[in-house]
C-alpha positions in Angstrom: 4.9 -14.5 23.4 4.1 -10.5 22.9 6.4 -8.5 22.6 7.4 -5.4 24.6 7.2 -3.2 21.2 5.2 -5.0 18.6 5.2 -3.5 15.0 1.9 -1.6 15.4 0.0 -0.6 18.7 -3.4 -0.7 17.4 -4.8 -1.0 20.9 -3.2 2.2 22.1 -4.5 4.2 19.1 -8.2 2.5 19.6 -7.9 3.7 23.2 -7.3 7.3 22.2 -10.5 8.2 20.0 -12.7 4.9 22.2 -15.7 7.2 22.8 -15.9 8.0 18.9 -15.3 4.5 17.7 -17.6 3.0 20.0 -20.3 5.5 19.6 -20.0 5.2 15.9 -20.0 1.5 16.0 -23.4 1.6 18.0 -24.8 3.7 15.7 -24.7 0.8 12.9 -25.9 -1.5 15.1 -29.0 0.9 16.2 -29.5 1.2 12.1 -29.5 -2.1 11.6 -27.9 -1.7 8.4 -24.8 -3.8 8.3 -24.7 -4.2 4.3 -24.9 -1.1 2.4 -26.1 1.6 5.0 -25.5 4.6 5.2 -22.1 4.5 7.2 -20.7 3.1 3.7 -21.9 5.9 1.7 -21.2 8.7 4.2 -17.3 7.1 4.1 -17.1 6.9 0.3 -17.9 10.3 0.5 -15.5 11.6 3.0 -12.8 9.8 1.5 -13.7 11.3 -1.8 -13.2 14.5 -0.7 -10.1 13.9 1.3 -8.8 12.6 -2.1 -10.0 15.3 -3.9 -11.2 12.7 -6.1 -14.6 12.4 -7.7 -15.6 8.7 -7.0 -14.9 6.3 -4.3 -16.1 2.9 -4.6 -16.0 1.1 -1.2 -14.9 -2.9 -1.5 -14.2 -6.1 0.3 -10.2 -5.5 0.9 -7.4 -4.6 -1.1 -6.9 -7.3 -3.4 -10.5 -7.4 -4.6 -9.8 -3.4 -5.2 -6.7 -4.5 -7.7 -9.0 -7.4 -8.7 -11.8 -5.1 -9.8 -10.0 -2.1 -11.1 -8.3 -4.7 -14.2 -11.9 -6.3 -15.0 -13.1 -2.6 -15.6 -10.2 -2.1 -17.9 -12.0 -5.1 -20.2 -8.5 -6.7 -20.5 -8.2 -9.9 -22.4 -6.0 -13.5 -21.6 -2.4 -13.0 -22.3 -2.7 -8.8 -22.2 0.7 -8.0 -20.2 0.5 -5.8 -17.2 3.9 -4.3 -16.1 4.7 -3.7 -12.3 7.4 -4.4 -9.6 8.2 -7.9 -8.4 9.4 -6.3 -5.1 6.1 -6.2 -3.4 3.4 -7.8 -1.7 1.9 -11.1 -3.7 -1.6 -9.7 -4.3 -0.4 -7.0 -6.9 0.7 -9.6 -9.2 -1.8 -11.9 -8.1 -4.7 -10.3 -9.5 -3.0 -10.4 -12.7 -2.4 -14.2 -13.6 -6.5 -14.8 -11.6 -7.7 -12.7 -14.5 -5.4 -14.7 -17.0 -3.2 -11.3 -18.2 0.3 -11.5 -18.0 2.8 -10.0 -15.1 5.7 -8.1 -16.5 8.2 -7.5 -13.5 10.8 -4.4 -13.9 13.2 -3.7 -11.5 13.3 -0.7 -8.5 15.1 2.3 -7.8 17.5 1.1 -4.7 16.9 4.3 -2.8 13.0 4.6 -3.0 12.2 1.2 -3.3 9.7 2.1 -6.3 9.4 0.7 -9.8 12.0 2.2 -11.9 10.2 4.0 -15.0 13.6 3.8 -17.5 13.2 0.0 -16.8 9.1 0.0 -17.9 9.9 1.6 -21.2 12.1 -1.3 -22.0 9.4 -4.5 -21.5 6.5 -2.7 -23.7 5.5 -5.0 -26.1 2.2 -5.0 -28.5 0.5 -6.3 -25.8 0.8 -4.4 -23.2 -1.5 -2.8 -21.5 -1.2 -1.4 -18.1 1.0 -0.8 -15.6 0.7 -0.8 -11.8 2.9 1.4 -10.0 3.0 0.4 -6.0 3.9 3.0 -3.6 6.1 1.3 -1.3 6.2 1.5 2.6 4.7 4.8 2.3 6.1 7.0 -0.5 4.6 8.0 -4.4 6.3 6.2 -7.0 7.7 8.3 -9.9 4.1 8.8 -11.1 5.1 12.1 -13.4 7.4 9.9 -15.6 4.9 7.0 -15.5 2.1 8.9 -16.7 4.2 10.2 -19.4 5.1 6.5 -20.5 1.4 5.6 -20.6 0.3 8.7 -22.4 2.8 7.9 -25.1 1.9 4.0 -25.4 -1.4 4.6 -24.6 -1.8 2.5 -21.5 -3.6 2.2 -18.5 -2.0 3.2 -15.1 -3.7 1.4 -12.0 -1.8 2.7 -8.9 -1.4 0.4 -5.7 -2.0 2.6 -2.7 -2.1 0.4 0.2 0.8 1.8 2.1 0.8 5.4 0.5 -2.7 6.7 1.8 -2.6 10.5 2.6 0.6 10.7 1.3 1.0 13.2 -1.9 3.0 14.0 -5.0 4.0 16.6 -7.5 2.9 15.9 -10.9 4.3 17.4 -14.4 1.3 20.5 -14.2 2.8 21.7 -11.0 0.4 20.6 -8.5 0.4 18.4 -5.7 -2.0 14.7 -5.8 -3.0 13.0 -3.0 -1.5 9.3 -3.7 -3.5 6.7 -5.8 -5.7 9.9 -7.8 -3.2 10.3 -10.8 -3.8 7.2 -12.6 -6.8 5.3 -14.5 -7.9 3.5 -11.3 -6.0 3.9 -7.4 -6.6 1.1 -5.0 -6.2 1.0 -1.4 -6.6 -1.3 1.4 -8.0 -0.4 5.0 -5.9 -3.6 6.5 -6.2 -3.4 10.4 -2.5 -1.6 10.4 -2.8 0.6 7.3 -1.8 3.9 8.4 -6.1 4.0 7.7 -6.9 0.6 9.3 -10.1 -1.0 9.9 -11.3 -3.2 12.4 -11.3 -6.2 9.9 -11.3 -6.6 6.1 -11.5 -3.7 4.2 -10.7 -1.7 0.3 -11.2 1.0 -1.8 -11.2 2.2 -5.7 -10.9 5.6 -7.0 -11.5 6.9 -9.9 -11.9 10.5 -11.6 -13.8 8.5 -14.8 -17.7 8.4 -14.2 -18.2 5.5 -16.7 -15.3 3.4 -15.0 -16.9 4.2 -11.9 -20.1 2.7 -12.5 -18.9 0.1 -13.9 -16.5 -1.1 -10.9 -19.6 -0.3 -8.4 -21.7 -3.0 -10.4 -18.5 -5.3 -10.8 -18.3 -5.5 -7.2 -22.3 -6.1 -7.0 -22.2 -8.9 -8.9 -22.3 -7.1 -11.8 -25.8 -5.2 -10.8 -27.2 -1.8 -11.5 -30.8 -2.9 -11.0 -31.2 -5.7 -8.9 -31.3 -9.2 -10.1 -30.3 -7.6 -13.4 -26.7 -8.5 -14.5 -24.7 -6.8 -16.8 -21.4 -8.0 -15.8 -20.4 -11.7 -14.7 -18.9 -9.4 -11.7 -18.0 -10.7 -7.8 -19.5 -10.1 -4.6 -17.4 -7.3 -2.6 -18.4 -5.3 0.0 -17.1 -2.6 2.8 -19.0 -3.4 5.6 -21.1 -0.8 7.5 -19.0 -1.1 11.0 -15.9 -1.0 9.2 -17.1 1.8 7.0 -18.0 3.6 10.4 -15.0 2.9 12.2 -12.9 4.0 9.3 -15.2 7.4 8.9 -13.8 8.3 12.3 -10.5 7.6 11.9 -9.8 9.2 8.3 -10.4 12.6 10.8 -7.2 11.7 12.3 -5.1 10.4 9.1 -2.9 13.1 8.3 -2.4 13.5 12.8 -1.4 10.1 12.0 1.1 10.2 9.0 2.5 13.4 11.2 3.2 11.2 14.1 5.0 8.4 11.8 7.2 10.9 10.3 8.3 11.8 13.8 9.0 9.0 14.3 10.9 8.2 11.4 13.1 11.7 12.1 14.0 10.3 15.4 15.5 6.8 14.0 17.2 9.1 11.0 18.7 10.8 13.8 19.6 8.3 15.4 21.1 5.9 12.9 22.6 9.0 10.2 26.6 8.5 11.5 26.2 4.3 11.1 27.6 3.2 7.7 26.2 0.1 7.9 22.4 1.1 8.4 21.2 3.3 5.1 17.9 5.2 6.2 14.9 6.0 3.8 15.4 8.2 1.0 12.6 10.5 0.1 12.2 11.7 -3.2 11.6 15.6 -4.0 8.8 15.0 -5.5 7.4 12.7 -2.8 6.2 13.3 0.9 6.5 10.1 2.9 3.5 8.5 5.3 5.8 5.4 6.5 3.6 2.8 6.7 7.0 1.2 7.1 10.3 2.4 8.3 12.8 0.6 6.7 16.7 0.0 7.1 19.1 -1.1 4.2 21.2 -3.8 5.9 25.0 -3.4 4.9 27.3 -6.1 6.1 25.1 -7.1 9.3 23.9 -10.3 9.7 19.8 -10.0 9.5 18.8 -13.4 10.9 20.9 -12.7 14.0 20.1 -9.0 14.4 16.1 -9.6 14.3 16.8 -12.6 16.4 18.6 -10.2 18.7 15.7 -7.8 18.9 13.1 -10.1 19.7 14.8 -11.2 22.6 14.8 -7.7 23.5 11.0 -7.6 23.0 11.6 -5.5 20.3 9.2 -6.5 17.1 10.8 -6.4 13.4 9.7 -7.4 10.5 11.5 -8.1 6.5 8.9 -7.1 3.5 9.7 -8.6 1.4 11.9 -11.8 1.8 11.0 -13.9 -1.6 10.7 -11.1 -4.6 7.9 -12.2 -7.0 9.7 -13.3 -9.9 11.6 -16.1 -7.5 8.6 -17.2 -5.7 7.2 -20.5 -6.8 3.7 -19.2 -7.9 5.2 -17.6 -10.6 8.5 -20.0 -11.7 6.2 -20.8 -14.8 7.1 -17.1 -16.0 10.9 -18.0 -17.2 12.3 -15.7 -14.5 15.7 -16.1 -13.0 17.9 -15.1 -10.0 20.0 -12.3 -11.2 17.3 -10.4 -13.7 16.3 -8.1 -11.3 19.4 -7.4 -8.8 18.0 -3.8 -7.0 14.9 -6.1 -5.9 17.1 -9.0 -5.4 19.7 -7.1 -3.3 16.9 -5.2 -1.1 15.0 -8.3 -0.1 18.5 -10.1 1.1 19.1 -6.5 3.5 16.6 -5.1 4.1 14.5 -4.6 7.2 11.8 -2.9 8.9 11.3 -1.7 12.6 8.3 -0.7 14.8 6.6 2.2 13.7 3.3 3.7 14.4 1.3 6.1 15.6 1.9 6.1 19.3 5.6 5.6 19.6 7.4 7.8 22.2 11.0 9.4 21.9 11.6 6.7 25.2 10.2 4.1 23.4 12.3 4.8 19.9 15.5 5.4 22.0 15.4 2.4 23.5 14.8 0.4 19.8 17.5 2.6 18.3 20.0 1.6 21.2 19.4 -2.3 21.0 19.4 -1.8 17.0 23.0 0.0 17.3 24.2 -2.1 20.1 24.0 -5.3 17.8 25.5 -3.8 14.6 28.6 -2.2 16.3 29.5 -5.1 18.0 29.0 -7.5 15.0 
C-alpha cells in the first residue's frame, strides 16, 4: 500500500525540471555513449567545481566509492580503521572486504556524529585511518578530526552520502563544502540523496593528483592504458544517463538543501514546546542539508507511534535500528551491548519523518499534527 506522504517524492521533483531531464537523457541516447561519454566527464567536472575540489572521480555507487578510496590508501590486513558504529553497514563494510580492521567509537548525542575525544582513545600502532560520516545531513567535527590525524599521522576518508552541499568551518577560518577536507570524500548519488540519480550511482574526491589517478585506474580495473594493469583494481562505473541526469540536477542542489531546511524549520516549530520530542541540533560550525529529519524519542512508544502514522498514510522511517558493533556481521569483533551507550540509546529512540524537497507547509502541518496527536495522548 502507498502511502499518502512517503519519505521522499522523487516523482514530484522529476516532474518539476521533466523537460531538462528528459532532454538530457536523449541526448545520451543520440551519443550513443552509455559507458564513459562525455555526460560522465562534463559531471565530474561540474561537481568539481561545485566542490571547489580539484578531482572528481565518477564511480558505480557509494560503497564502491568507500571501497576504492581504502585500496588507494595501500592499507595492509589487520590495519585498523576508526569510525562510528551508528551508521549505515557499507561504512564498515568496506573495511573487513579489504581485511583492515573496524574500530567503532561512540557519537555526540546531539549531532549524531563520531565523537573525536572518543577517537583519540582507540589509536593503536596500527591504526591507520579514520572515517568520519556525516550523519543525516550535517559535517562531523572535521576541525578536531583533522587535528587528531595530523598528530598521529593518519588518513581521514570522509563519508558524504547524506552531507552533499552541506559545508563547514575548518581551523584556517574558511568554510569547506562537505567531504573536501580529508584524504579521500565519498558520496553516493542514491535515488533519494538530496543529489539522487535515477539508479546506481558514487563519487570520490580528492585534492591529491597522485591519489587521483590512482583511484581512476582502481575503478578501471586497474588501467591507465588499456589492457595494461597496474593495479588488481574493480570494475566501477557512473553511467552516462545517470551522469546526465545528475548534471541537471546538481543546478538545483543548494534550491534543494534550501527547501529541506524549510522544512526542517517548520517541524522545529512545530514540535519546540514538546518535551518528549528533542529536534536536531546543529552545530556552529556546521550548516545542515537534512537528508534526514530526525526526532529523539523520549518516553514514547516508537513501534506504536510509527504504527500510528502509517495508518495515517504518513511514511517514517528509524536509521538506524541495529548499531554496527551489535549486528551479527560483526559479533566476531568482541563487542558488547553497553560499550557504546550514545549510539545504543539513539538507535532504541530515535526516528525520522518525511522530508524532501517538495513538502508544503499543508502537508508538514498535517504530519506534525498526527505526530503530536499520538505522543500527547500516550
Amino acid at each position: 500500500m502507498s502511502l499518502k506522504y512517503p519519505m521522499v517524492d522523487l516523482q514530484g521533483q522529476y516532474l518539476k525540471i521533466k523537460p531538462e531531464i528528459d532532454s538530457a537523457i536523449q541526448a545520451v541516447i543520440d551519443e550513443t555513449s552509455f559507458i564513459k561519454g562525455s555526460a560522465v566527464n562534463k559531471f565530474a567536472d561540474n561537481l568539481s567545481q561545485y566542490l571547489d575540489v580539484k578531482h572528481v572521480i565518477p564511480c558505480g555507487n557509494g560503497t564502491d566509492a568507500l571501497h576504492l578510496a581504502l585500496m588507494a590508501l595501500d592499507l595492509k590486513p589487520g590495519d585498523e580503521i576508526i569510525t562510528t558504529p551508528f551508521t549505515f553497514i557499507a561504512t564498515a563494510e568496506v573495511i573487513s572486504l579489504l581485511g583492515l580492521k573496524p574500530v567503532f567509537v561512540d557519537v555526540y548525542p546531539d549531532t549524531f556524529n563520531i565523537n573525536p575525544d572518543e577517537i583519540e582513545k582507540v589509536i593503536t600502532e596500527k591504526t591507520r585511518a579514520i572515517i568520519p560520516v556525516h550523519l543525516f545531513g550535517q559535517v562531523a567535527d572535521m576541525k578536531e578530526i583533522m587535528k587528531i590525524a595530523g598528530k598521529h599521522n593518519l588518513y581521514v576518508v570522509e563519508d558524504n552520502a547524506q552531507a552533499l552541499g552541506a559545508e563547514v568551518m575548518c581551523s584556517d577560518g574558511k568554510k569547506y563544502k562537505a567531504g573536501t577536507i580529508g584524504t579521500i570524500g565519498c558520496t553516493s548519488f542514491f535515488p533519494s540523496k538530496n543529489l539522487g540519480a535515477f539508479g546506481d550511482g558514487g563519487a570520490l574526491f580528492t585534492q591529491d593528483d597522485m591519489l587521483a589517478l590512482k583511484i581512476q585506474q582502481l575503478a578501471n580495473h586497474g588501467m591507465k592504458v588499456r589492457y595494461y594493469h597496474d593495479y588488481v583494481g574493480i570494475n566501477s562505473r557512473l553511467d552516462s544517463i545517470q551522469a546526465a541526469i545528475l548534471n541537471v540536477k546538481l543546478k538545483y542542489l543548494d534550491q534543494y538543501a534550501e527547501a529541506r531546511q524549510k522544512a526542517a524549520q517548520f517541524y522545529d516549530t512545530a514540535f519546540k514546546n514538546n518535551s518528549r520530542l528533542k529536534t536536531p541540533f546543529v552545530a556552529p560550525f556546521s550548516s545542515h542539508v537534512y537528508h534526514q529529519y530526525t526526532l529523539v524519542l523520549k518516553g514514547v512508544n516508537r513501534i506504536n507511534l510509527m504504527e500510528y502514522l502509517s495508518k495515517k498514510g504518513i511514511a517514517s522511517a528509524v536509521y538506524y535500528p541495529v548499531p554496527l558493533h551489535l549486528q551479527n556481521a560483526y559479533k566476531n569483533y568482541g563487542y558488547k551491548m553497553g560499550d557504546f551507550p550514545q549510539t545504543e540509546a539513539l538507535s532504541d529512540h530515535v526516528i525520522s519523518l518525511p522530508i524532501h524537497t517538495e513538502m508544503t507547509d499543508e502537508i508538514q502541518q498535517e504530519i506534525a499534527d498526527k505526530v503530536l496527536e499520538f505522543v500527547n495522548n500516550n
